[in-house]
N, C-alpha and C positions, 0 to 999 in steps of 0.2 A: 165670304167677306169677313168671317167673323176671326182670321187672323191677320188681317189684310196689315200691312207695317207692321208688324210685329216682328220680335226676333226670336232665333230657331230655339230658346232659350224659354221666351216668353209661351208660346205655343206648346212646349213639353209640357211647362206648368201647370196650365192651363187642363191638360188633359188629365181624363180619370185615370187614379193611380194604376190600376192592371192593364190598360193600357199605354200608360206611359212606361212600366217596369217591360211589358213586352217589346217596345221599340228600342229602348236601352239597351235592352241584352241585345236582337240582331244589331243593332249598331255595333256592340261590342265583339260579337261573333265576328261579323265583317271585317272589323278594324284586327283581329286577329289573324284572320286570313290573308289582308292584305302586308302583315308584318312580315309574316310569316315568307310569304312569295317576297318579298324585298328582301328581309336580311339573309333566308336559307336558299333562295333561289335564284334570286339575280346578284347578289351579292358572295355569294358562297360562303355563308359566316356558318361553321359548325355550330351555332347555336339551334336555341329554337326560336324564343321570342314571341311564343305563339299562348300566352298566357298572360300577356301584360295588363291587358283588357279585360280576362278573369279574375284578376287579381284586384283591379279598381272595381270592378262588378261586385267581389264579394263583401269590401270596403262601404261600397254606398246602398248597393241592394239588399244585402244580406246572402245565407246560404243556398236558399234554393232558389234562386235567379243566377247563381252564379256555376251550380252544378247544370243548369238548361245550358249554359250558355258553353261549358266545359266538355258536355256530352255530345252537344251537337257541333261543336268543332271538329271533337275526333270521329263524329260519325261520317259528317263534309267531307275530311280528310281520307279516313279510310274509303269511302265511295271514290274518291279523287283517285286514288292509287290504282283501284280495280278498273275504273273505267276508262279514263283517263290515259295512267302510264301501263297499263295491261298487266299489271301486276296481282297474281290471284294468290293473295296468301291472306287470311282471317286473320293471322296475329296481329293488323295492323289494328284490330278493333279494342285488342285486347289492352291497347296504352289508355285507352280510355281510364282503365282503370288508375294510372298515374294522375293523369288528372282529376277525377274524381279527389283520389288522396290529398292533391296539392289543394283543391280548392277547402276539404274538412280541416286540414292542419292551417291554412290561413287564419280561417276563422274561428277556429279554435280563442286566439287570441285578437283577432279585428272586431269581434263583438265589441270588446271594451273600447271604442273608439274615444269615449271621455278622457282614459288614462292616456292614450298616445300624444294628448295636447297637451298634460301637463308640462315637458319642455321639452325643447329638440335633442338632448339628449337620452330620456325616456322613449321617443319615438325613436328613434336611433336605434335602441337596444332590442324595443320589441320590434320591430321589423330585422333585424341581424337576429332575434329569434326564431321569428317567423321561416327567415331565411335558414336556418340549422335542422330548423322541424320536418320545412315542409323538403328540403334538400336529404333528410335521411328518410323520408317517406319514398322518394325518385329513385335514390339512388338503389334501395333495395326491391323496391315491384319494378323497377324499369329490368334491374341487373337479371333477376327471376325469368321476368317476360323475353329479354332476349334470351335468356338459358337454352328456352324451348323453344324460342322462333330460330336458334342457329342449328339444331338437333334435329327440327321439322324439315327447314326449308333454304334453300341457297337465298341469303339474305342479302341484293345488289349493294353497294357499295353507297350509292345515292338517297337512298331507303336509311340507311342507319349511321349519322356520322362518326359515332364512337366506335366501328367496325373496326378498325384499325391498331386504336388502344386496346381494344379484345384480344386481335388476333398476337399482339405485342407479350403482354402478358401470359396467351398460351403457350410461344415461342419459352417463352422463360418457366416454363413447366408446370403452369398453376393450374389447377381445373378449367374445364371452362365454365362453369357457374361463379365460382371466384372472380375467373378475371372478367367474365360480364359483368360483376357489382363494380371491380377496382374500374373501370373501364371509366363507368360512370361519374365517378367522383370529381371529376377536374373539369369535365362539362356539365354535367346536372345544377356543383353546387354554384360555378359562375352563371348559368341561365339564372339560377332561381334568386342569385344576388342580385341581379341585373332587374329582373321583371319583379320583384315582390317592392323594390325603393320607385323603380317605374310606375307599378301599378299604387301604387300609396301615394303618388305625385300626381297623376291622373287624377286620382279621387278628390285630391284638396281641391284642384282646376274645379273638377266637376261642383265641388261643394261652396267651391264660393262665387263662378258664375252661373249656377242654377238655383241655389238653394237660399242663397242671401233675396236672393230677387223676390219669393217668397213673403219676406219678411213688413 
């Protein structure tokens, strides 16, 4: 009875902060998962979209709430693959390490959250930052990781959407370590533009119908 009328808002507050940081992150994991299967799976958008959520996570929780929440999506994910779509290949574990990257370069500069308010064009900039940082961090451990997942393993088509810009690029004679990085470029830095102004627009949501309430 002791949240009885309350809203789902009021009730978070309410709870002890490591418990309420716990529930945030699987909220956020969840809410990744389900972007994820909407935009890349029933909608068939070459993105990923599956970082939006870690991105407002590392915004309002900080780093290591947003690394739990980044680790154990690609671990959901790679379990997903093997079990799921009968797909036995380890490298799928190995993107973890992308996101790992993407959530350190976020916060590299989301610490300073003070500064992002001084005006909307400061925040502007440091998120189109953020976005250049954390997009040359993808674009080159992603390019790497496929190096050796196409060298390893016949990589499906459904598995990896920038398959195709790879295989383009090697047709035109470039390595294939080369053209896994060039591959990369045209969908990493539009995801990470898309999820890093998404996940910064979550955080405000999240900051001013949970946090004013506080006050």
């Amino acid at each position: 009875m002791l949240f009885k009328n309350s809203s789902l808002s009021d009730i978070i507050i309410r709870m002890p902060k490591l418990l309420r940081t716990i529930i945030l992150c699987i909220i956020a994991l969840v809410l990744n998962i389900i972007f994820r299967i909407l935009f890349y799976n029933i909608l068939k958008i070459p993105l990923f979209f599956d970082t939006i959520f870690t991105v407002a996570t590392v915004f309002y929780l900080g780093l290591v709430p947003a690394l739990c929440v980044s680790l154990s999506y690609n671990i959901i994910n790679g379990l997903e693959w093997l079990f799921k779509n009968g797909v036995s290949d380890p490298f799928i574990f190995f993107y973890s390490i992308c996101g790992v990257l993407i959530v350190i370069s976020t916060w590299i500069f989301a610490r300073k959250k003070a500064e992002f308010k001084v005006s909307k064009t400061i925040t502007f900039l440091y998120l189109l930052l953020i976005t250049l940082f954390s997009s040359f961090c993808t674009i080159i451990s992603s390019g790497i990781i496929d190096y050796f997942h196409y060298i390893f393993y016949d990589v499906p088509d459904v598995m990896n959407p920038i398959k195709t810009f790879t295989e383009s690029f090697v047709q035109q004679r470039f390595s294939l370590l080369m053209a896994c990085i060039l591959s990369q470029i045209p969908i990493s830095f539009l995801d990470r533009l898309i999820t890093t102004f998404a996940g910064y627009g979550i955080y405000r949501l999240v900051e001013r119908f949970i946090d004013k309430k506080k006050i």
